[in-house]
OpenMM code with the backbone's topology and positions (N, CA, C; nanometers):
from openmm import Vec3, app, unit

residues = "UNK UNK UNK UNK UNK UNK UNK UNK UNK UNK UNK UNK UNK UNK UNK UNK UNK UNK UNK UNK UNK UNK UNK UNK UNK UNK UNK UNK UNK UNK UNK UNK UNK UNK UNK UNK UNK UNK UNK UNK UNK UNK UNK UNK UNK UNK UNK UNK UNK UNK UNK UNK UNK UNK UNK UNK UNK UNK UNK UNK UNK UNK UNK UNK UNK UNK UNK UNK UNK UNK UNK UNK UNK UNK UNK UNK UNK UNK UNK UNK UNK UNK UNK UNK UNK UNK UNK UNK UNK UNK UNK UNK UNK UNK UNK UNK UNK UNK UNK UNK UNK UNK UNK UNK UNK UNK UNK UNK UNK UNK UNK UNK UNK UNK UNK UNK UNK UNK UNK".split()
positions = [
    Vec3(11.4709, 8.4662, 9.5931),
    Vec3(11.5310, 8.4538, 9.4624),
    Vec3(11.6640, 8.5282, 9.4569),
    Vec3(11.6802, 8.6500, 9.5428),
    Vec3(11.8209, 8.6866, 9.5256),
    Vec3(11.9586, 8.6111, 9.6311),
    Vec3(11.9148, 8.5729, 9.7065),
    Vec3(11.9962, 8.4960, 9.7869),
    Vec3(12.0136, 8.3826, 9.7344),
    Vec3(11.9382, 8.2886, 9.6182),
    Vec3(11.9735, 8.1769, 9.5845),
    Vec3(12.1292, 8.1623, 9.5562),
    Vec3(12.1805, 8.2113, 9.4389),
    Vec3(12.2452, 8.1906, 9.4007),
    Vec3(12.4051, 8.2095, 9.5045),
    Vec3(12.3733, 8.3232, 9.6232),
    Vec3(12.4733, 8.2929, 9.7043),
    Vec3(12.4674, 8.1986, 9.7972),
    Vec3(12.3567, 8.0880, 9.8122),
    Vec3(12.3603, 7.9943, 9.8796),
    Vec3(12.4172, 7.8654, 9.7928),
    Vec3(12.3715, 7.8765, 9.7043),
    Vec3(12.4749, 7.7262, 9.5882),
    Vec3(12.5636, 7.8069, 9.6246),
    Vec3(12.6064, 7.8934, 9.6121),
    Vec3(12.7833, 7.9190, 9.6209),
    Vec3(12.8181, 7.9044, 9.7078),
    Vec3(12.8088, 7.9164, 9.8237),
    Vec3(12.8138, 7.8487, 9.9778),
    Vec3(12.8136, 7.7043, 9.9745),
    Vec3(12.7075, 7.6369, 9.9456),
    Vec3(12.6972, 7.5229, 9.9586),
    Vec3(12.7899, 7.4486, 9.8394),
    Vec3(12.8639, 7.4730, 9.7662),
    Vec3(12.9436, 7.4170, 9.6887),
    Vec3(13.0831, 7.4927, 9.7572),
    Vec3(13.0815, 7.5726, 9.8050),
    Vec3(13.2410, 7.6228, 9.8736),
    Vec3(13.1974, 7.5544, 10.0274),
    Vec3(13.1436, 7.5254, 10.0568),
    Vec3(13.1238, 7.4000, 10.1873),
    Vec3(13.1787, 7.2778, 10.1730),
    Vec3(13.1071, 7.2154, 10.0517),
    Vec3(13.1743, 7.1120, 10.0009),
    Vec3(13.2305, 7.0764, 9.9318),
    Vec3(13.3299, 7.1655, 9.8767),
    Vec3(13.4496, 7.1161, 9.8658),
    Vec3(13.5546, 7.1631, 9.9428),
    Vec3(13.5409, 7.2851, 10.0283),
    Vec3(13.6427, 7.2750, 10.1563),
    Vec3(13.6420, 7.1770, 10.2818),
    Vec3(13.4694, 7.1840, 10.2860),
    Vec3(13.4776, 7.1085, 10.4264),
    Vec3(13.4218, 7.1787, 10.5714),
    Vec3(13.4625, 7.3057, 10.5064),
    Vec3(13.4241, 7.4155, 10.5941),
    Vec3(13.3868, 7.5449, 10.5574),
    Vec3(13.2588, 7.5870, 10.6305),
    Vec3(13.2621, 7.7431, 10.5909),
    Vec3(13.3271, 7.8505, 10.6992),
    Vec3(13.3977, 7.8415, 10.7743),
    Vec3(13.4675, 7.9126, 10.8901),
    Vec3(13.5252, 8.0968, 10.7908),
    Vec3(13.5070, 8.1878, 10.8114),
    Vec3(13.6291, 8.2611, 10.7067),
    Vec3(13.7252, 8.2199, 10.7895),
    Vec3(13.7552, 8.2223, 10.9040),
    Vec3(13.9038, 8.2156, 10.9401),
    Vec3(13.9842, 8.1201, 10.9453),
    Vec3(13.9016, 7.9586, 10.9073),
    Vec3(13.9928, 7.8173, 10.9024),
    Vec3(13.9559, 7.8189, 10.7133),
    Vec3(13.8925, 7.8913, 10.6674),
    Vec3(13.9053, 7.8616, 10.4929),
    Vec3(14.0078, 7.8669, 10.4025),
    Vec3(14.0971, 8.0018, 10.4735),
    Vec3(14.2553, 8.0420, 10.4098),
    Vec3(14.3070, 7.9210, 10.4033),
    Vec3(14.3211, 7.8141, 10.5362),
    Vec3(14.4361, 7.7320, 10.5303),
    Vec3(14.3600, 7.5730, 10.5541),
    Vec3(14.2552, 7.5834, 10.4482),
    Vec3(14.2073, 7.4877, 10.4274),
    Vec3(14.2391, 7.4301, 10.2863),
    Vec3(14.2007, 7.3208, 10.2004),
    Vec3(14.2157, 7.3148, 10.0802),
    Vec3(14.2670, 7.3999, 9.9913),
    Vec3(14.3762, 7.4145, 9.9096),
    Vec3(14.3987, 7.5329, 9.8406),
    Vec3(14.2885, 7.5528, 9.6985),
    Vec3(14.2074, 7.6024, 9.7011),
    Vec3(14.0590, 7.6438, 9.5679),
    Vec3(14.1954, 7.6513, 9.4031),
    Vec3(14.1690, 7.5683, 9.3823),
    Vec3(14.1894, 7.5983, 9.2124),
    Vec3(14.0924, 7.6112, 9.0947),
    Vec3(14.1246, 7.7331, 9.1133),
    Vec3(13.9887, 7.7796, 9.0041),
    Vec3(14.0198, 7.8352, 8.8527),
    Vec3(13.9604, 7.7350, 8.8207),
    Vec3(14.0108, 7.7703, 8.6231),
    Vec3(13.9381, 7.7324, 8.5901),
    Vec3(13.8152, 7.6817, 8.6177),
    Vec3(13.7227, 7.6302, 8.4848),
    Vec3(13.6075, 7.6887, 8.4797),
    Vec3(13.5336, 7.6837, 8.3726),
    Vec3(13.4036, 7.7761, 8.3657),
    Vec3(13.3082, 7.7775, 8.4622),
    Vec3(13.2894, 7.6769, 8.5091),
    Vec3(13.1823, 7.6413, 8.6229),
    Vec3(13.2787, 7.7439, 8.7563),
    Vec3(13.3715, 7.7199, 8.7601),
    Vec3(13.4347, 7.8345, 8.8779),
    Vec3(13.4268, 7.9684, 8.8665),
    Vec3(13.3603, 7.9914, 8.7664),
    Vec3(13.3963, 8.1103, 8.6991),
    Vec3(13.2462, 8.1894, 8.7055),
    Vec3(13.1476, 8.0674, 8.7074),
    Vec3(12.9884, 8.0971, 8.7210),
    Vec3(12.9817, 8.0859, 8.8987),
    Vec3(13.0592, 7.9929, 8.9200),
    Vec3(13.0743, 8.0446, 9.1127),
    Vec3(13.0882, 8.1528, 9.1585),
    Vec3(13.1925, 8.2114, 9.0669),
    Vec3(13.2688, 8.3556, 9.1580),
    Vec3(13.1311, 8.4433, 9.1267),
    Vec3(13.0801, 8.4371, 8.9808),
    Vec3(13.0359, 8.5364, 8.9473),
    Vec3(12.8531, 8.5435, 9.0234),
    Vec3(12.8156, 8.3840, 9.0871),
    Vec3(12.7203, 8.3844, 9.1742),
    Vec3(12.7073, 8.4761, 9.2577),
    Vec3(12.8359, 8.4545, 9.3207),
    Vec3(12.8897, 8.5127, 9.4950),
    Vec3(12.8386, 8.6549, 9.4600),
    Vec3(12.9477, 8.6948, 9.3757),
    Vec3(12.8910, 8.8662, 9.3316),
    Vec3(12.8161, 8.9412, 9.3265),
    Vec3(12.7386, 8.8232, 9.2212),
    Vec3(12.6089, 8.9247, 9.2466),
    Vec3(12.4734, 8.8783, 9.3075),
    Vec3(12.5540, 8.8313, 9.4178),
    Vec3(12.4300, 8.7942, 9.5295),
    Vec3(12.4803, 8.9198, 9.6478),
    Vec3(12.5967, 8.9624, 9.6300),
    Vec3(12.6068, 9.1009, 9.7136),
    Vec3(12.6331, 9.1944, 9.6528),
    Vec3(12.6496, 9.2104, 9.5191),
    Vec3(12.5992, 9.3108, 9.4443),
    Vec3(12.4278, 9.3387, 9.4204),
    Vec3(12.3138, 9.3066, 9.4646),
    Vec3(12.2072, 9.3030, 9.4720),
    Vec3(12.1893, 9.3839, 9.6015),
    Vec3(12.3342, 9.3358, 9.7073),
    Vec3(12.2549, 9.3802, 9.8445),
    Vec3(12.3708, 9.5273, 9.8543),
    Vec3(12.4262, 9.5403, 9.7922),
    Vec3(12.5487, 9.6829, 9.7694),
    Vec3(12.4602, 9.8194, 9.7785),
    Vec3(12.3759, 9.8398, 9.6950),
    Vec3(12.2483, 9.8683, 9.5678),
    Vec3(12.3215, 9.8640, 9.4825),
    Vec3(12.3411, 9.7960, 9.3675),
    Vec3(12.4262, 9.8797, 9.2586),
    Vec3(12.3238, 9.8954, 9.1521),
    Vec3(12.3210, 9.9804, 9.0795),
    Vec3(12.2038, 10.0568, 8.9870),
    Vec3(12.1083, 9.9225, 8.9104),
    Vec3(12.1775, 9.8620, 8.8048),
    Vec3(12.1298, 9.7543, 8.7047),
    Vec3(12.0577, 9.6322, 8.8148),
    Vec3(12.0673, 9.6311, 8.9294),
    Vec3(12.0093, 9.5234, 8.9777),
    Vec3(11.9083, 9.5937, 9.1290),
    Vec3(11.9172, 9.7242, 9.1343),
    Vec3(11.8336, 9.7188, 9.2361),
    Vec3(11.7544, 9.8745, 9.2249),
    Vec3(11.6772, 9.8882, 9.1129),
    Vec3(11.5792, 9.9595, 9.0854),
    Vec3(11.4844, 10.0188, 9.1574),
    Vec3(11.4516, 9.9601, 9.2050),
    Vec3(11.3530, 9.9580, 9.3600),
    Vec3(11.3676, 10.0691, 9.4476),
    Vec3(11.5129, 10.0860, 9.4405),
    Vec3(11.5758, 10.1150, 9.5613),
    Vec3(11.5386, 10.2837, 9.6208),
    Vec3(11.5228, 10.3912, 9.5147),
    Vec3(11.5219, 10.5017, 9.4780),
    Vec3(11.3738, 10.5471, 9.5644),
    Vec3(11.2958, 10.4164, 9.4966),
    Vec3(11.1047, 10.4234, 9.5415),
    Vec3(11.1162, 10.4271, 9.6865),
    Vec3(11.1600, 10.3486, 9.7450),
    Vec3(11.1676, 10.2585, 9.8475),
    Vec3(11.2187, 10.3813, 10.0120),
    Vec3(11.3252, 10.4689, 9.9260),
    Vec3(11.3797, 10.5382, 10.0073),
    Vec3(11.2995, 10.6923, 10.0257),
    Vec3(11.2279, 10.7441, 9.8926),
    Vec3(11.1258, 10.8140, 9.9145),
    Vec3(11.0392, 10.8026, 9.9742),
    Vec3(10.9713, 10.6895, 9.9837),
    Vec3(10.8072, 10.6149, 10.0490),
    Vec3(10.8422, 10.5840, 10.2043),
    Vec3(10.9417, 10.5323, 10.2192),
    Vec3(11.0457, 10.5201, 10.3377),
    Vec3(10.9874, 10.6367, 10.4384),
    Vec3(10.9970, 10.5970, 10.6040),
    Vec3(11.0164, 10.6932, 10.6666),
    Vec3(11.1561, 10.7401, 10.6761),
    Vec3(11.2348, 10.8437, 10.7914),
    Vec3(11.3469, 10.8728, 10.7591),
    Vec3(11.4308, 10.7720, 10.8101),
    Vec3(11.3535, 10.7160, 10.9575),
    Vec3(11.4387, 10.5686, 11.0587),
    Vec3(11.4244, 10.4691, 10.9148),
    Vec3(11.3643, 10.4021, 10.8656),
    Vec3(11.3294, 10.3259, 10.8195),
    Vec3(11.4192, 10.2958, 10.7133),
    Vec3(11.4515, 10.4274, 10.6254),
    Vec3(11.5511, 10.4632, 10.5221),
    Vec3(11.7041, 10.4759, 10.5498),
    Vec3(11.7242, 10.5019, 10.6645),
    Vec3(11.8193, 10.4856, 10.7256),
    Vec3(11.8783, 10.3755, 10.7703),
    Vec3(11.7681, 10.2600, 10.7832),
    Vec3(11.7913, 10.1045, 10.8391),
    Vec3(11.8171, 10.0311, 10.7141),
    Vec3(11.7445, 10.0869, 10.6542),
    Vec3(11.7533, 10.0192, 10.5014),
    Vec3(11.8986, 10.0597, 10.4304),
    Vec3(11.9429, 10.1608, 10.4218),
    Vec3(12.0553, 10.1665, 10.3403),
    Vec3(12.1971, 10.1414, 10.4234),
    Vec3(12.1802, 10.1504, 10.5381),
    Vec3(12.3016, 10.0742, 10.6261),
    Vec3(12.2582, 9.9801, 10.6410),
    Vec3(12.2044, 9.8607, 10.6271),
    Vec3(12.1770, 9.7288, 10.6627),
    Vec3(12.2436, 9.6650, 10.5039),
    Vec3(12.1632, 9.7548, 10.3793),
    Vec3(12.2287, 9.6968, 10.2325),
    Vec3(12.3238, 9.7448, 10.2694),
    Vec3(12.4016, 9.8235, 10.2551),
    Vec3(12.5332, 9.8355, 10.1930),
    Vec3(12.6244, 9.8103, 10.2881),
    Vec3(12.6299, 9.8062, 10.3999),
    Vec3(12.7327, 9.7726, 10.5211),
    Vec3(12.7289, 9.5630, 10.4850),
    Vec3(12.6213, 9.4935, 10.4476),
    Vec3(12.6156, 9.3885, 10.4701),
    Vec3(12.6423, 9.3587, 10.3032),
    Vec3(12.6307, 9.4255, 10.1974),
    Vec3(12.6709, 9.4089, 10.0957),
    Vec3(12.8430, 9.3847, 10.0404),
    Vec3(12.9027, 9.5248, 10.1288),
    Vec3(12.9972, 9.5580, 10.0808),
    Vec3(13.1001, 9.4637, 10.1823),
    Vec3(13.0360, 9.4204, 10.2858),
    Vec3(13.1321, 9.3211, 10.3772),
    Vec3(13.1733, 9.1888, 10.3312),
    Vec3(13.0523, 9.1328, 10.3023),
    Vec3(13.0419, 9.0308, 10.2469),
    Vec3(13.0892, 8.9810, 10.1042),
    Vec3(13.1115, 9.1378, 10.0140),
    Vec3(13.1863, 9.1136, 9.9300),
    Vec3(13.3397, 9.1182, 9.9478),
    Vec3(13.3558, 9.2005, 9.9781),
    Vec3(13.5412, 9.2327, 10.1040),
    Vec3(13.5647, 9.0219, 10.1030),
    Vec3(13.4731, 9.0106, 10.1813),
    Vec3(13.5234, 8.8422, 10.2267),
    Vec3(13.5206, 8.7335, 10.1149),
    Vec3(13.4119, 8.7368, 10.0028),
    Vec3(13.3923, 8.6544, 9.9428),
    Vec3(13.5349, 8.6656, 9.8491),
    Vec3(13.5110, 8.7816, 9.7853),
    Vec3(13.6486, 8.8199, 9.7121),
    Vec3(13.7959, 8.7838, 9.7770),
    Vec3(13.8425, 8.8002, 9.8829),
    Vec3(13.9575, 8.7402, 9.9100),
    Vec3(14.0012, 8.5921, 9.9185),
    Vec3(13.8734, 8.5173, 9.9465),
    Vec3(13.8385, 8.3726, 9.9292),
    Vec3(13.8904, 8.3548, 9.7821),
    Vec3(13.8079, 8.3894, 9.6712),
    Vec3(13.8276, 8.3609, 9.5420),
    Vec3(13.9107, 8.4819, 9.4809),
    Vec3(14.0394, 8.4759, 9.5449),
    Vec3(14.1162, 8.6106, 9.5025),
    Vec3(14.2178, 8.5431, 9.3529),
    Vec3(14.2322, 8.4148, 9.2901),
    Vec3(14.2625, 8.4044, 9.2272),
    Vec3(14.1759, 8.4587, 9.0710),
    Vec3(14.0650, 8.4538, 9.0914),
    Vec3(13.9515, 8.4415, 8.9681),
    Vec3(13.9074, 8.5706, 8.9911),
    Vec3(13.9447, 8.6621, 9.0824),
    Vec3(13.8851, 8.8285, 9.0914),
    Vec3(14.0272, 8.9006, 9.0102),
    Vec3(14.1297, 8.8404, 9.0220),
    Vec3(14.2092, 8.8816, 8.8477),
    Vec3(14.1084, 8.9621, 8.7178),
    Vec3(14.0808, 8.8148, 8.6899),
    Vec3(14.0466, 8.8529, 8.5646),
    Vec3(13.9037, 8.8542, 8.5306),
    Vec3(13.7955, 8.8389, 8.6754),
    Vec3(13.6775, 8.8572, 8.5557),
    Vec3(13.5964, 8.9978, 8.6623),
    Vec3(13.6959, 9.0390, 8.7340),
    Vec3(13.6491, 9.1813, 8.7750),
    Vec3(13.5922, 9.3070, 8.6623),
    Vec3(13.6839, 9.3108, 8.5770),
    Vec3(13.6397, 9.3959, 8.4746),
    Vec3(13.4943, 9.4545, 8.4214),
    Vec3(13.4330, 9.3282, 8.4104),
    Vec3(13.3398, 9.2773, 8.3791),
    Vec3(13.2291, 9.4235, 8.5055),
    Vec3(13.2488, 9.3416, 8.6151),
    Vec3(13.1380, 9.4614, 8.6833),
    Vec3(13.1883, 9.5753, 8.7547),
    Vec3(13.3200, 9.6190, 8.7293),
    Vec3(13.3768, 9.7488, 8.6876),
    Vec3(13.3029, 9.8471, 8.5611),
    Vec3(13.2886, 9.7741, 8.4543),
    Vec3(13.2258, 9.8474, 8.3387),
    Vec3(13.0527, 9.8753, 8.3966),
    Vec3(13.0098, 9.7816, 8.4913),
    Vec3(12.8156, 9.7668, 8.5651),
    Vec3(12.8364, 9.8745, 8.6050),
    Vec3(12.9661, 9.8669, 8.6881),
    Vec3(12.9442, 10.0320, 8.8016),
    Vec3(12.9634, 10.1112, 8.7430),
    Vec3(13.0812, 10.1254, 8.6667),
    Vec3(13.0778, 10.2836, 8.6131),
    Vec3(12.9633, 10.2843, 8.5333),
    Vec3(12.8835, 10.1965, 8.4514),
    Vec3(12.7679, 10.2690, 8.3779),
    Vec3(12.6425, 10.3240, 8.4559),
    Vec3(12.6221, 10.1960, 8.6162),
    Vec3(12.5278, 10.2868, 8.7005),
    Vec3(12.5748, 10.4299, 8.7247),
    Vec3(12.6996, 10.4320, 8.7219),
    Vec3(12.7310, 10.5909, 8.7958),
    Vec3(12.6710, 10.6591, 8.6719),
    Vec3(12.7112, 10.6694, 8.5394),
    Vec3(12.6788, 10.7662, 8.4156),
    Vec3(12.5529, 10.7233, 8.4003),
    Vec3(12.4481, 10.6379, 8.4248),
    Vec3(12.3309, 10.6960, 8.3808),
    Vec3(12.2886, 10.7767, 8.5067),
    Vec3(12.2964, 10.6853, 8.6566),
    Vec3(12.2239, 10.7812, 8.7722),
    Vec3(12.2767, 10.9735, 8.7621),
    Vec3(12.3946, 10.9920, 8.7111),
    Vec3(12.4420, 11.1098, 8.6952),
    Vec3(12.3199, 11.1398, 8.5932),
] * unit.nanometer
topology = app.Topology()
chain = topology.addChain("A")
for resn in residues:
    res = topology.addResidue(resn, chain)
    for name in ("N", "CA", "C"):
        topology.addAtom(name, app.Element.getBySymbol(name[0]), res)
């Protein structure tokens, strides 16, 4: 269930480029993105690696998980999320670097509130 939504987003940035390559996507089709449905794309992508980042509001779990955890185990676990979270967002975002303008804000205000409640 958390990967769904970055697989429609894949599979709709497949087809309509043609390709999922990152390195033949730049100079493939140029993405014009302005309409709402592009806008529920970008914001798919996001938080299908905002789930795998940890970021507070979506991964609750996470806190239990690392206590109950052995120490290898906890260690595999939080470099596996966040190295594969934060990469994958790096890439998705430059892909859709027109539409990370303006609706970034949005989970700018997620993070800073995970930071002030986990504080």
């Amino acid at each position: 269930a958390r990967g769904l939504p970055l697989l429609v987003a894949l599979l709709l940035l497949q087809n309509y480029t043609g390709t999922l390559s990152l390195f033949t996507l730049p100079y493939s089709c140029p993405l014009h993105l302005s309409s709402y449905t592009d806008k529920l794309w970008w914001a798919g992508c996001l938080l299908a690696f905002l789930v795998k980042i940890p970021l507070y509001g979506v991964h609750l779990w996470l806190p239990k998980a690392h206590v109950e955890a052995p120490v290898a185990g906890s260690i595999v676990l939080a470099a596996v999320l966040l190295k594969l979270g934060g990469y994958g967002m790096i890439r998705i975002v430059v892909i859709l670097d027109p539409l990370t303008k303006d609706l970034s804000y949005p989970f700018l205000i997620f993070a800073l509130w995970g930071v002030i409640i986990t504080g």
